[in-house]
Gaussian input, Z-matrix of N, CA and C with variables (Angstrom, degrees):
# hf/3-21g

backbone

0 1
 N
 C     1     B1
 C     2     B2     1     A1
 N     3     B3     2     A2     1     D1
 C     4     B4     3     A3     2     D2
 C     5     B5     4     A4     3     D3
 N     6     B6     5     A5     4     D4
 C     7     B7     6     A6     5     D5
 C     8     B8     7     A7     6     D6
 N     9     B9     8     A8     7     D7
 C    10    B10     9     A9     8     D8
 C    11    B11    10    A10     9     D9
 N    12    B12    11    A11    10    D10
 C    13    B13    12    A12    11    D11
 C    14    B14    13    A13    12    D12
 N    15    B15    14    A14    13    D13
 C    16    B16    15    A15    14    D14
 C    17    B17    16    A16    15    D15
 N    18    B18    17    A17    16    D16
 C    19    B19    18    A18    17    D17
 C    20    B20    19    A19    18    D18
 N    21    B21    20    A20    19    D19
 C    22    B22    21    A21    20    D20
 C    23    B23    22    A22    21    D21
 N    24    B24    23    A23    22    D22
 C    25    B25    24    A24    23    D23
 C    26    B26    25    A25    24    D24
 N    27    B27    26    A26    25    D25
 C    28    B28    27    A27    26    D26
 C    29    B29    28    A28    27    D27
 N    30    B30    29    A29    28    D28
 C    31    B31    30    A30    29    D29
 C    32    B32    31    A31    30    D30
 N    33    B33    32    A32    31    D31
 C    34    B34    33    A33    32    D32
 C    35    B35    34    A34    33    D33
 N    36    B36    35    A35    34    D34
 C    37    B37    36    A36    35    D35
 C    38    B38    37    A37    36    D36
 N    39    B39    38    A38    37    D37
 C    40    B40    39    A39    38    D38
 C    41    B41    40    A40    39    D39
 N    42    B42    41    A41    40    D40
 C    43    B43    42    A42    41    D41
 C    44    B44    43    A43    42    D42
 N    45    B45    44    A44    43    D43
 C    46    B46    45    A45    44    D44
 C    47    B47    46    A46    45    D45
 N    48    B48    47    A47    46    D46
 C    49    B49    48    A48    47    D47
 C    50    B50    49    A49    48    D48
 N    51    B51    50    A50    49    D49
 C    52    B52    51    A51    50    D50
 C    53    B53    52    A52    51    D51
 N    54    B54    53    A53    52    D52
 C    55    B55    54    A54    53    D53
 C    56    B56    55    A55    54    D54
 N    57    B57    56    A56    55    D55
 C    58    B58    57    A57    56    D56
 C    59    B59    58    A58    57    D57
 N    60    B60    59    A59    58    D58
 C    61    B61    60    A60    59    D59
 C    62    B62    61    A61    60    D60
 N    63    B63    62    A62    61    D61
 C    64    B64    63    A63    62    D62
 C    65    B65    64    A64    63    D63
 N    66    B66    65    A65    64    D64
 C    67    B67    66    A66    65    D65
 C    68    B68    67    A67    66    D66
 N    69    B69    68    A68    67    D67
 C    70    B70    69    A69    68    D68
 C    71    B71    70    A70    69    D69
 N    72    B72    71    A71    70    D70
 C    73    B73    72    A72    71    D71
 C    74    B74    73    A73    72    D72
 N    75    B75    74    A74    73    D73
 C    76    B76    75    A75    74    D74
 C    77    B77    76    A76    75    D75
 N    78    B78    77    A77    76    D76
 C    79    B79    78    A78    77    D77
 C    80    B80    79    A79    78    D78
 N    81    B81    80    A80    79    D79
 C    82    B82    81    A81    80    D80
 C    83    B83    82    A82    81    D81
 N    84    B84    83    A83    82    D82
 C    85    B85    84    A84    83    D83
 C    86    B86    85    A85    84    D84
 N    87    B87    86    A86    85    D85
 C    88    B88    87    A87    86    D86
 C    89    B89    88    A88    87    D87
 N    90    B90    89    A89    88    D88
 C    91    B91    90    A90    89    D89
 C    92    B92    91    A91    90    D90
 N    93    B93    92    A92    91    D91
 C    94    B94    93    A93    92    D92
 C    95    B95    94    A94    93    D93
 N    96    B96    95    A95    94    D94
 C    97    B97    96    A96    95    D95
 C    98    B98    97    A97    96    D96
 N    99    B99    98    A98    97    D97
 C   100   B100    99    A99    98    D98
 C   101   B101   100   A100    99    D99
 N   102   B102   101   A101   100   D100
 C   103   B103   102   A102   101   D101
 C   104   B104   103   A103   102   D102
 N   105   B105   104   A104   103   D103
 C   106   B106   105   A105   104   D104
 C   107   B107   106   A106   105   D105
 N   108   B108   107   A107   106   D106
 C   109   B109   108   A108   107   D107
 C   110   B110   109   A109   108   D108
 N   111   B111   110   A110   109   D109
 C   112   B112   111   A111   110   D110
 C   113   B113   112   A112   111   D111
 N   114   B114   113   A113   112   D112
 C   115   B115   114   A114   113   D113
 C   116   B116   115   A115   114   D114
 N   117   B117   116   A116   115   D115
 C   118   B118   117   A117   116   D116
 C   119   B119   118   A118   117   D117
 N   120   B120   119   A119   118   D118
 C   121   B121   120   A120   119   D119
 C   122   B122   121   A121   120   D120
 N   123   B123   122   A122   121   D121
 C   124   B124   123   A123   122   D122
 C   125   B125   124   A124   123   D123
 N   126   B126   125   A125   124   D124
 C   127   B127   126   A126   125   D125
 C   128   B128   127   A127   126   D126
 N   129   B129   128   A128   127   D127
 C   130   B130   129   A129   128   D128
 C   131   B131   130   A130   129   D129
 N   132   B132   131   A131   130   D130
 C   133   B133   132   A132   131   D131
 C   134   B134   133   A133   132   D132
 N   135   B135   134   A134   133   D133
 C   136   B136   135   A135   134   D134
 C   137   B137   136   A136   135   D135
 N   138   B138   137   A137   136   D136
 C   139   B139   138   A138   137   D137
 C   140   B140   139   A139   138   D138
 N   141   B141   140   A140   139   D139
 C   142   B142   141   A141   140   D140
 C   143   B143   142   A142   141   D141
 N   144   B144   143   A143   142   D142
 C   145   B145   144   A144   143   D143
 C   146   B146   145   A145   144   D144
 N   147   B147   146   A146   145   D145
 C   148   B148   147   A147   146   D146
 C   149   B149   148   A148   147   D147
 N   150   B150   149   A149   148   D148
 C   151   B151   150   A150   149   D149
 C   152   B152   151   A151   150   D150
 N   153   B153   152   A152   151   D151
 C   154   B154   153   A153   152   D152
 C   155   B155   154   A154   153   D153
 N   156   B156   155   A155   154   D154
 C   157   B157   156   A156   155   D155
 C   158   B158   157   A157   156   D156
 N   159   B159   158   A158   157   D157
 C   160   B160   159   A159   158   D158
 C   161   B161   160   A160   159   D159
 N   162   B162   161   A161   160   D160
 C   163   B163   162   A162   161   D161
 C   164   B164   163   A163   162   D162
 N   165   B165   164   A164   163   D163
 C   166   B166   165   A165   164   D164
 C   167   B167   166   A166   165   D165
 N   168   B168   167   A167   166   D166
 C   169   B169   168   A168   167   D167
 C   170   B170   169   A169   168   D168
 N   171   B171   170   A170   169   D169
 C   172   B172   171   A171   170   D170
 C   173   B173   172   A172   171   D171
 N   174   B174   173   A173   172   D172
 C   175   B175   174   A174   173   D173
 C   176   B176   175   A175   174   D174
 N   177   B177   176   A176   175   D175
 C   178   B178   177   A177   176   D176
 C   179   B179   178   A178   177   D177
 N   180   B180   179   A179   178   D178
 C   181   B181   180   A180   179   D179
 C   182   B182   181   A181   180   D180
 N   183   B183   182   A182   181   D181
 C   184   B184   183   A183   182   D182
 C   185   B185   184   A184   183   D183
 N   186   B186   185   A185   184   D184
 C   187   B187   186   A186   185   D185
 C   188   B188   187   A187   186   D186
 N   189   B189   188   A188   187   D187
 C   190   B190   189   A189   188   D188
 C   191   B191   190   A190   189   D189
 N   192   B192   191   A191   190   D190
 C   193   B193   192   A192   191   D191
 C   194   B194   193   A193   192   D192
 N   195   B195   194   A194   193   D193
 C   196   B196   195   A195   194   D194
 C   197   B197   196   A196   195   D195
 N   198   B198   197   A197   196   D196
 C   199   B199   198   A198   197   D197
 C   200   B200   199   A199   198   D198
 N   201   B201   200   A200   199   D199
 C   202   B202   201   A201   200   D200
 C   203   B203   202   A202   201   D201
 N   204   B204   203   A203   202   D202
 C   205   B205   204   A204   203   D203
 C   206   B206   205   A205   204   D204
 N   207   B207   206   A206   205   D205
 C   208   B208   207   A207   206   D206
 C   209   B209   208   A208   207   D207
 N   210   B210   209   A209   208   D208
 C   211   B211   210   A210   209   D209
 C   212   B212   211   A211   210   D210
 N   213   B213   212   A212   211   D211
 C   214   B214   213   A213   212   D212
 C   215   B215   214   A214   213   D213
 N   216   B216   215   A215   214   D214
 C   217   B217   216   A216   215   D215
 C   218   B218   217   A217   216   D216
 N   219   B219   218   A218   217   D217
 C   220   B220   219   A219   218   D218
 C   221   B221   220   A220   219   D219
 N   222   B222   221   A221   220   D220
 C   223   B223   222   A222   221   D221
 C   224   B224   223   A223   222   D222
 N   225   B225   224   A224   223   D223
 C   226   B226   225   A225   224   D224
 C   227   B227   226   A226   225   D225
 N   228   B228   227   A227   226   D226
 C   229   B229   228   A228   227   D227
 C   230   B230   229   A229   228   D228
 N   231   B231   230   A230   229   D229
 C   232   B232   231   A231   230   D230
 C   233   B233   232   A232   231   D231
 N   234   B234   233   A233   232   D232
 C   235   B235   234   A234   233   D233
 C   236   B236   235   A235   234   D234
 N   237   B237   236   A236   235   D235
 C   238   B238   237   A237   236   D236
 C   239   B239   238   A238   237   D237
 N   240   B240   239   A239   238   D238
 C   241   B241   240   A240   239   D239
 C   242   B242   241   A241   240   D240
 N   243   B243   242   A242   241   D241
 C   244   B244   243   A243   242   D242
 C   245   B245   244   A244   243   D243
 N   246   B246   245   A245   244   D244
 C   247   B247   246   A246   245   D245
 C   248   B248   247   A247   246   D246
 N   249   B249   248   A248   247   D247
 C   250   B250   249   A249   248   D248
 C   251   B251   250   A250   249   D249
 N   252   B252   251   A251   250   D250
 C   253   B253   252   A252   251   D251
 C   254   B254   253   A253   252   D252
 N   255   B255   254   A254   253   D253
 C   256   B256   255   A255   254   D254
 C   257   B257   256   A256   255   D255
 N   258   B258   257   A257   256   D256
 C   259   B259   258   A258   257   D257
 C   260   B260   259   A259   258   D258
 N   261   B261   260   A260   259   D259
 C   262   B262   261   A261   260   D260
 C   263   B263   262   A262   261   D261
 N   264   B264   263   A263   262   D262
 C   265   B265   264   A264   263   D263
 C   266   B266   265   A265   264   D264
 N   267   B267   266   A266   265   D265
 C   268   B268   267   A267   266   D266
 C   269   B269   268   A268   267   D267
 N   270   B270   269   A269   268   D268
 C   271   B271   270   A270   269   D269
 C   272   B272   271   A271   270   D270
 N   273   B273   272   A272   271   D271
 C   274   B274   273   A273   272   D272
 C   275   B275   274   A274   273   D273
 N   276   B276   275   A275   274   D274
 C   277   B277   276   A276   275   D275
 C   278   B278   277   A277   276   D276
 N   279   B279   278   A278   277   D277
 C   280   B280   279   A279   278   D278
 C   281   B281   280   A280   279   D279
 N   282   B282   281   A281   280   D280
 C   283   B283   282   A282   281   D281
 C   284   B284   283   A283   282   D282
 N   285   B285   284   A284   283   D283
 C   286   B286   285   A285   284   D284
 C   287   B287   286   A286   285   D285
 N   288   B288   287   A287   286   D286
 C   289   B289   288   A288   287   D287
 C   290   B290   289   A289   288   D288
 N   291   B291   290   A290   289   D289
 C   292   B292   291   A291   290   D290
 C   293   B293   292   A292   291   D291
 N   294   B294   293   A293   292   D292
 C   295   B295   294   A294   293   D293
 C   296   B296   295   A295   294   D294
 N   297   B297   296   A296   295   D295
 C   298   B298   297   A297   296   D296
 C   299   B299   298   A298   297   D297
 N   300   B300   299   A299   298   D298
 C   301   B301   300   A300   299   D299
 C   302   B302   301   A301   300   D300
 N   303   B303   302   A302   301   D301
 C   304   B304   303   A303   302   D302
 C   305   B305   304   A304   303   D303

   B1=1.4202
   B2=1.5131
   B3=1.3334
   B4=1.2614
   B5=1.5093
   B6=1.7587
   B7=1.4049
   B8=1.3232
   B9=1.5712
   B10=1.7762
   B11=1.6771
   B12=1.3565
   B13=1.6397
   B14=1.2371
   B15=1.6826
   B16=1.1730
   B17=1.5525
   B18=1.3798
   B19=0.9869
   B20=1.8352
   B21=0.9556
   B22=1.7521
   B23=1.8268
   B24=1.1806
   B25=1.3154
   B26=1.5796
   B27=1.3468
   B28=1.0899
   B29=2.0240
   B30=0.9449
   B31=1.9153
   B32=1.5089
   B33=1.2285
   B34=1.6119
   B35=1.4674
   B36=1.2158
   B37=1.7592
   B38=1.7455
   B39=1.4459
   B40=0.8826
   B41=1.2579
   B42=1.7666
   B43=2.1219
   B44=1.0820
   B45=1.4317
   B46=1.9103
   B47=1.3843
   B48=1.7084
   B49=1.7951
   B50=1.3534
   B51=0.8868
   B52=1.8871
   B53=1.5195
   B54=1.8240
   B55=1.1025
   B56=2.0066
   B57=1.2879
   B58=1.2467
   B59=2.0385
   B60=1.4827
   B61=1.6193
   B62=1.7597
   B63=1.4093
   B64=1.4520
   B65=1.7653
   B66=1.4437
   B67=1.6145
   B68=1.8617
   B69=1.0757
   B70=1.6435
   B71=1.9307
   B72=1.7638
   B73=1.2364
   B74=0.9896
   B75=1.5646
   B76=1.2177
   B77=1.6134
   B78=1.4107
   B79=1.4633
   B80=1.6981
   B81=1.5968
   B82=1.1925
   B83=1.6344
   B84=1.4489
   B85=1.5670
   B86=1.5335
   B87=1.8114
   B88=1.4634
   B89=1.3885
   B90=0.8651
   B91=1.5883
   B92=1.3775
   B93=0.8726
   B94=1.4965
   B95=1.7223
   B96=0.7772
   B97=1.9188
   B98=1.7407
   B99=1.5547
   B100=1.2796
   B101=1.4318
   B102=1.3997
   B103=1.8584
   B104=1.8318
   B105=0.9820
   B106=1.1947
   B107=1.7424
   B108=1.4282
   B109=1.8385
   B110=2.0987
   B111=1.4870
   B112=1.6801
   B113=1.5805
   B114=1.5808
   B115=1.4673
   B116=1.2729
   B117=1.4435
   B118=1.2514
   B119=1.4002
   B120=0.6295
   B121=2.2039
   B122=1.6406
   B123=1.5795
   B124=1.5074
   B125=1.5163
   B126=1.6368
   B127=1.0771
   B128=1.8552
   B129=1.4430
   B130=1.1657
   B131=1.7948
   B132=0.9894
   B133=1.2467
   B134=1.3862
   B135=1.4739
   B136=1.5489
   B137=1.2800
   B138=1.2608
   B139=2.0828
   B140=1.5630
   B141=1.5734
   B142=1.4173
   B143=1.5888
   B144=1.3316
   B145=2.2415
   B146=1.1242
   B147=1.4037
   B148=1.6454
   B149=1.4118
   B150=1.5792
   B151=1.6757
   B152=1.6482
   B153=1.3800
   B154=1.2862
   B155=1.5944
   B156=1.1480
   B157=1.3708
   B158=1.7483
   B159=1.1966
   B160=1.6254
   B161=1.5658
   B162=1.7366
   B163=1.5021
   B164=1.4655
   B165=1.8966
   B166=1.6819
   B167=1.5345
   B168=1.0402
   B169=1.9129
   B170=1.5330
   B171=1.3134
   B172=1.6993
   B173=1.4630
   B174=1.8809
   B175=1.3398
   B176=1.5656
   B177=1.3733
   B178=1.6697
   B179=1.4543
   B180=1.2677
   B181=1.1344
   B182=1.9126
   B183=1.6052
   B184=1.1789
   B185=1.2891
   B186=1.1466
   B187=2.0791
   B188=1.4984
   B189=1.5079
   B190=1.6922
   B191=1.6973
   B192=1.3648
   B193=1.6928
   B194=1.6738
   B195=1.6763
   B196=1.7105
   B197=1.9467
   B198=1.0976
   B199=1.6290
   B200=1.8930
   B201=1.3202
   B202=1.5749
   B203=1.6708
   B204=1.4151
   B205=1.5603
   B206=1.3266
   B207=1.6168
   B208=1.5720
   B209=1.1861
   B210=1.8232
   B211=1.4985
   B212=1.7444
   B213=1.1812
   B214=1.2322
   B215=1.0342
   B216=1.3607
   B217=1.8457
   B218=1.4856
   B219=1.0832
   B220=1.8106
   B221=1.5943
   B222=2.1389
   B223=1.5427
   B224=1.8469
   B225=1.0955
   B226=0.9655
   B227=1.3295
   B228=1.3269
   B229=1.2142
   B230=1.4785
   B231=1.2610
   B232=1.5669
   B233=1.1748
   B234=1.2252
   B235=1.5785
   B236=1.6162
   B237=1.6955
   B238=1.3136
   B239=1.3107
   B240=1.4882
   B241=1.2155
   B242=1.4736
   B243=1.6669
   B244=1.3296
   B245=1.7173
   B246=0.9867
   B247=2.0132
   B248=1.2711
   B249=1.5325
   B250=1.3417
   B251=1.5722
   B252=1.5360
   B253=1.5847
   B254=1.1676
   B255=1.4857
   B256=1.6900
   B257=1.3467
   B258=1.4531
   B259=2.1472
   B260=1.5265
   B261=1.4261
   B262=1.7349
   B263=1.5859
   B264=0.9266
   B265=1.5320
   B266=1.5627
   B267=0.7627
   B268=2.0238
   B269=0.9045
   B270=1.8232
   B271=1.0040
   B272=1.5508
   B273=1.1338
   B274=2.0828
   B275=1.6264
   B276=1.1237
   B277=1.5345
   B278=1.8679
   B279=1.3239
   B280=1.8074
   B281=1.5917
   B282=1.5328
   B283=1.5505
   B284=1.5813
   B285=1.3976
   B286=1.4163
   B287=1.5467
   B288=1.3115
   B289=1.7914
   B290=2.1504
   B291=1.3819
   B292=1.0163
   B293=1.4198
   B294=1.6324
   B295=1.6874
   B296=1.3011
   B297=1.3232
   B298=1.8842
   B299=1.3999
   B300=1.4886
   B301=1.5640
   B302=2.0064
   B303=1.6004
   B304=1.9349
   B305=1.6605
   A1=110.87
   A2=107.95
   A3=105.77
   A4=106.82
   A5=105.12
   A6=112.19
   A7=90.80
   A8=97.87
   A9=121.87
   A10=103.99
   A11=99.41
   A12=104.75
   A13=121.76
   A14=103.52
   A15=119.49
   A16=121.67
   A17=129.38
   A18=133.54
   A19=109.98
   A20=95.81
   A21=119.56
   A22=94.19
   A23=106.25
   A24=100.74
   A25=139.97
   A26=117.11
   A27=109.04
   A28=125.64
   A29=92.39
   A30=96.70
   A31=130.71
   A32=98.53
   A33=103.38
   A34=135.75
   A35=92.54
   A36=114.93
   A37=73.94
   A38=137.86
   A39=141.58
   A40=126.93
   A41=90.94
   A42=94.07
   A43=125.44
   A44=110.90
   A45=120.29
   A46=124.86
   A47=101.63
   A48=89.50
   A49=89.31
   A50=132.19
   A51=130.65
   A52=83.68
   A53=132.25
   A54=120.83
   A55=108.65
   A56=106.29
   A57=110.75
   A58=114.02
   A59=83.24
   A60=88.93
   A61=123.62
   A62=93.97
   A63=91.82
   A64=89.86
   A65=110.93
   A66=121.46
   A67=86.28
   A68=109.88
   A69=119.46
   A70=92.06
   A71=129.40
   A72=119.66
   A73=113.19
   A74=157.76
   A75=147.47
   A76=107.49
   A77=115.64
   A78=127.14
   A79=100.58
   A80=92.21
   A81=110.82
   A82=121.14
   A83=107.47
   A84=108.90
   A85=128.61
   A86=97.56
   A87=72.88
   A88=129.17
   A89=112.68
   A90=136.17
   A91=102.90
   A92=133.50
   A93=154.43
   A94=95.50
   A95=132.03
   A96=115.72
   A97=80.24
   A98=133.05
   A99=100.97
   A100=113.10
   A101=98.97
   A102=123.71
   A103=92.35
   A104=139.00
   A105=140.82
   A106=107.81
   A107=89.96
   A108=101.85
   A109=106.13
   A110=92.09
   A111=107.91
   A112=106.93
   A113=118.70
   A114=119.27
   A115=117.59
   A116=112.39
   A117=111.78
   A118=107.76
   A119=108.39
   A120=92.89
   A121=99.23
   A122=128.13
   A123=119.25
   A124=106.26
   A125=106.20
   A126=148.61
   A127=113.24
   A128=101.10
   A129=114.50
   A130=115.90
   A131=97.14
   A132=103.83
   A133=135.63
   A134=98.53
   A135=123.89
   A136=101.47
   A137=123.31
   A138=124.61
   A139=94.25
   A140=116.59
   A141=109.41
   A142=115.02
   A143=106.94
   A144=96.10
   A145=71.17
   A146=148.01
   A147=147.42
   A148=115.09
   A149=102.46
   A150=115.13
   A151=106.98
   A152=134.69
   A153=116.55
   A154=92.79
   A155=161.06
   A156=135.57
   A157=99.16
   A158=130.52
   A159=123.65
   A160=119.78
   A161=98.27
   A162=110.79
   A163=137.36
   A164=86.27
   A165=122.04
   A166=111.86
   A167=109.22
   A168=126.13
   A169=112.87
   A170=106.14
   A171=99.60
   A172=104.14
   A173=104.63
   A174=98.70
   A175=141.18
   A176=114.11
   A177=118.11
   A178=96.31
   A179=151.88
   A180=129.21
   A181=92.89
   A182=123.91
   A183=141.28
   A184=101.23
   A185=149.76
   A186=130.59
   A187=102.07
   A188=130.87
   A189=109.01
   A190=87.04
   A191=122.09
   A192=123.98
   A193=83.67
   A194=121.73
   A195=101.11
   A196=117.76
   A197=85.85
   A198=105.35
   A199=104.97
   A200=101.16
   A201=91.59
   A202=111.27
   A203=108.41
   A204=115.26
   A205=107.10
   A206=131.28
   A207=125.00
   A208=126.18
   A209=96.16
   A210=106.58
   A211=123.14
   A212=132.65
   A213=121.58
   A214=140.09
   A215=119.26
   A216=141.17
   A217=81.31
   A218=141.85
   A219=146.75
   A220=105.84
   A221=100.88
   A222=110.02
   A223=79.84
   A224=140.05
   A225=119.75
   A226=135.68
   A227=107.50
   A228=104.26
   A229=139.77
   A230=113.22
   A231=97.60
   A232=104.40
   A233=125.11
   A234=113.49
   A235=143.41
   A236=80.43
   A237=92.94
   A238=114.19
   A239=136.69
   A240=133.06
   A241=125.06
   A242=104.88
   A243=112.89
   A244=126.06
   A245=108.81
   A246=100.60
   A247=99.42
   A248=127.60
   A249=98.52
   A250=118.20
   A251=113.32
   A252=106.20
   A253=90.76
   A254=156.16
   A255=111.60
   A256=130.71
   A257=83.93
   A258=73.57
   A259=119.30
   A260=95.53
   A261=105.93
   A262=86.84
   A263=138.82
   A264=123.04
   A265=104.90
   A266=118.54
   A267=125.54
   A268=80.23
   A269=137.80
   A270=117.84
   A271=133.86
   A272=129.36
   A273=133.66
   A274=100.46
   A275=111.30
   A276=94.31
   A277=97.88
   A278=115.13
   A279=124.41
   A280=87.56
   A281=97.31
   A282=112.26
   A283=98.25
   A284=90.64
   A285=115.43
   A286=110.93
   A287=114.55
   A288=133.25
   A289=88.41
   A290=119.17
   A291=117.55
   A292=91.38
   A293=122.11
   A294=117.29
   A295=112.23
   A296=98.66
   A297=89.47
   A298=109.14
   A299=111.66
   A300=103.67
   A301=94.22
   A302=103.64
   A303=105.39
   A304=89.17
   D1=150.90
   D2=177.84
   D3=-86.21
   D4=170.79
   D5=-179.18
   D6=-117.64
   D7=130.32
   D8=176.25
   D9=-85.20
   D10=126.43
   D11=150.27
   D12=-111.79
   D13=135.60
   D14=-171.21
   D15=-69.91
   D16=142.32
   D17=-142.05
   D18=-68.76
   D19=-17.00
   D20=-172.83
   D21=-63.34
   D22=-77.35
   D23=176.32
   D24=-32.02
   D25=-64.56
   D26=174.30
   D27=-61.85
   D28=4.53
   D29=152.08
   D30=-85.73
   D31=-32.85
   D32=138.57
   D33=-12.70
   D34=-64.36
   D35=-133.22
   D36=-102.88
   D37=-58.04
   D38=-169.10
   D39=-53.01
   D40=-40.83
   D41=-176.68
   D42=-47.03
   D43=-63.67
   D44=166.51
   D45=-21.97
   D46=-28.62
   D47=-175.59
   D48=-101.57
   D49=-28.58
   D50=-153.89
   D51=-77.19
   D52=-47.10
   D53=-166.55
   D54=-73.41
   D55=-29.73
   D56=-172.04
   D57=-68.63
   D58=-42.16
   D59=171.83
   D60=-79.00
   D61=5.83
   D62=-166.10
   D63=-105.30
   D64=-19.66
   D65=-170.78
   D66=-78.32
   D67=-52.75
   D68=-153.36
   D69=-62.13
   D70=-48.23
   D71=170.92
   D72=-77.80
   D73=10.29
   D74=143.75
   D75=-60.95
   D76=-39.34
   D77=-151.51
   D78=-64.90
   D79=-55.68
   D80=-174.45
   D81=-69.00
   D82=-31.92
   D83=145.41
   D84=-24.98
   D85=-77.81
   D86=179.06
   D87=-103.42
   D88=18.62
   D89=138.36
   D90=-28.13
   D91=-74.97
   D92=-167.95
   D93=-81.60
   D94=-24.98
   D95=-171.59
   D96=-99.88
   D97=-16.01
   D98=-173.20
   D99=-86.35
   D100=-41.63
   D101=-179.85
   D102=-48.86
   D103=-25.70
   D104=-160.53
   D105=-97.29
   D106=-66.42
   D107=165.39
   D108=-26.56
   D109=-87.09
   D110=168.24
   D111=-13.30
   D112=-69.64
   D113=178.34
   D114=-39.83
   D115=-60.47
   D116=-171.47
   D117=-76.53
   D118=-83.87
   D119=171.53
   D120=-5.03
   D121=-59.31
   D122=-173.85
   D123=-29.48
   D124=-71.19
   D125=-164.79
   D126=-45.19
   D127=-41.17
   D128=176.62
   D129=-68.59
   D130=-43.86
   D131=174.85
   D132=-74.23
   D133=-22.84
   D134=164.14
   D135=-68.64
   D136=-49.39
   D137=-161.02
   D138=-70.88
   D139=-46.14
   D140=-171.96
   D141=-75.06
   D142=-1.87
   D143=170.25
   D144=-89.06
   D145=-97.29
   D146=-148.10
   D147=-6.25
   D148=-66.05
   D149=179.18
   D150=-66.44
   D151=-39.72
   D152=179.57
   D153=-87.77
   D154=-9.45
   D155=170.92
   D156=-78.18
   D157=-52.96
   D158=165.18
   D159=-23.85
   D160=-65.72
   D161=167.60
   D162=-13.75
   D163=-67.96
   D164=173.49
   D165=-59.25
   D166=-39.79
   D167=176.57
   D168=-78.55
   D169=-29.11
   D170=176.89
   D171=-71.32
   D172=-64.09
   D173=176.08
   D174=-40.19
   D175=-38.68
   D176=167.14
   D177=-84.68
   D178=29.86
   D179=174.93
   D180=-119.15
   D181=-22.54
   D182=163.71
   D183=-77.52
   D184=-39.46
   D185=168.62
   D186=-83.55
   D187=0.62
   D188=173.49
   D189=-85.68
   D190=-42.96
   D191=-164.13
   D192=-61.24
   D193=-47.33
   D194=-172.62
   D195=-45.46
   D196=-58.11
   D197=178.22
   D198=-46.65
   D199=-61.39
   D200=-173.11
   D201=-53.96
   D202=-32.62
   D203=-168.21
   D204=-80.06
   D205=-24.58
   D206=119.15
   D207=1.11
   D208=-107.94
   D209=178.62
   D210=-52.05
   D211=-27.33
   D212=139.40
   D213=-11.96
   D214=-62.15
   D215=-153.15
   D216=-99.83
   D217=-50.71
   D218=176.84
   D219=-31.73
   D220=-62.45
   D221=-158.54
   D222=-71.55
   D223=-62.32
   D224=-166.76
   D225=-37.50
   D226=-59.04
   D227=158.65
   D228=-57.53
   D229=-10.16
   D230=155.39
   D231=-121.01
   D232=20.36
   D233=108.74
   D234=8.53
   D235=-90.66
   D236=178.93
   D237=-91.84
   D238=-16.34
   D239=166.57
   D240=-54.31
   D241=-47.48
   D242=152.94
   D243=-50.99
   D244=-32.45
   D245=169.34
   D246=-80.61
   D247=-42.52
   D248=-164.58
   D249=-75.61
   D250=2.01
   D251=177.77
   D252=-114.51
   D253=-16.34
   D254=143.89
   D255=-59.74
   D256=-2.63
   D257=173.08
   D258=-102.80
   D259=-4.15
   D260=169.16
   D261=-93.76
   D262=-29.36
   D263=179.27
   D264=-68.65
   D265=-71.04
   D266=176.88
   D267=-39.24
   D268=-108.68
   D269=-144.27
   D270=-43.60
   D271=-30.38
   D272=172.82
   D273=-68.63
   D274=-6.65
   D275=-172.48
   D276=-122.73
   D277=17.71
   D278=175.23
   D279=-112.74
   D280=131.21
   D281=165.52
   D282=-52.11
   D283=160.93
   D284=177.78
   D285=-69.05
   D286=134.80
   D287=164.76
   D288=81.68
   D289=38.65
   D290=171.86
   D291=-124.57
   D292=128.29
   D293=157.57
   D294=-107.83
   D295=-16.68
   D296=176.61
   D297=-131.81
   D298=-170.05
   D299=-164.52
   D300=-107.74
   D301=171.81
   D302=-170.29
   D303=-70.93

């Protein structure tokens, strides 16, 4: 015949590992939330040169648009300086009491 063990016992025998494996996935938990933490901290520090090198590039990329919006208002204006002396030119070279051409 076999010999029965009573049910009491084998909880015993069991706790130690259930407690040991339950110590060993906590461990490795944060094990893992720290190895992870570390990354992102990498990461952080990487995104923030990114955002101030963008920064640095927006800003000189807003004084080349100043400068062009300068030279703009410049070509324009002789622009119009230039029409208005071909039209003093046309006009000195149209007979008199003529404003437009046949």
């Amino acid at each position: 015949m076999e010999a029965m063990i009573p049910a009491g016992t084998a909880a015993p025998v069991l706790m130690p590992a259930v407690l040991v494996l339950g110590g060993v996935v906590v461990i490795l938990g944060i094990l893992l939330t720290y190895v992870r933490q570390q990354a992102l901290q990498e990461r952080h520090g990487d995104l923030h040169q990114r955002v101030t090198k963008l920064e640095a590039s927006v800003t000189s990329i807003g004084e080349r648009f100043d400068g062009l919006d300068r030279t703009l208002e410049v070509i324009c204006h002789d622009g119009k300086v230039n029409r208005e002396l071909l039209t003093l030119i046309i006009r000195g070279h149209m007979p008199e009491g003529k404003d437009t051409c046949p």
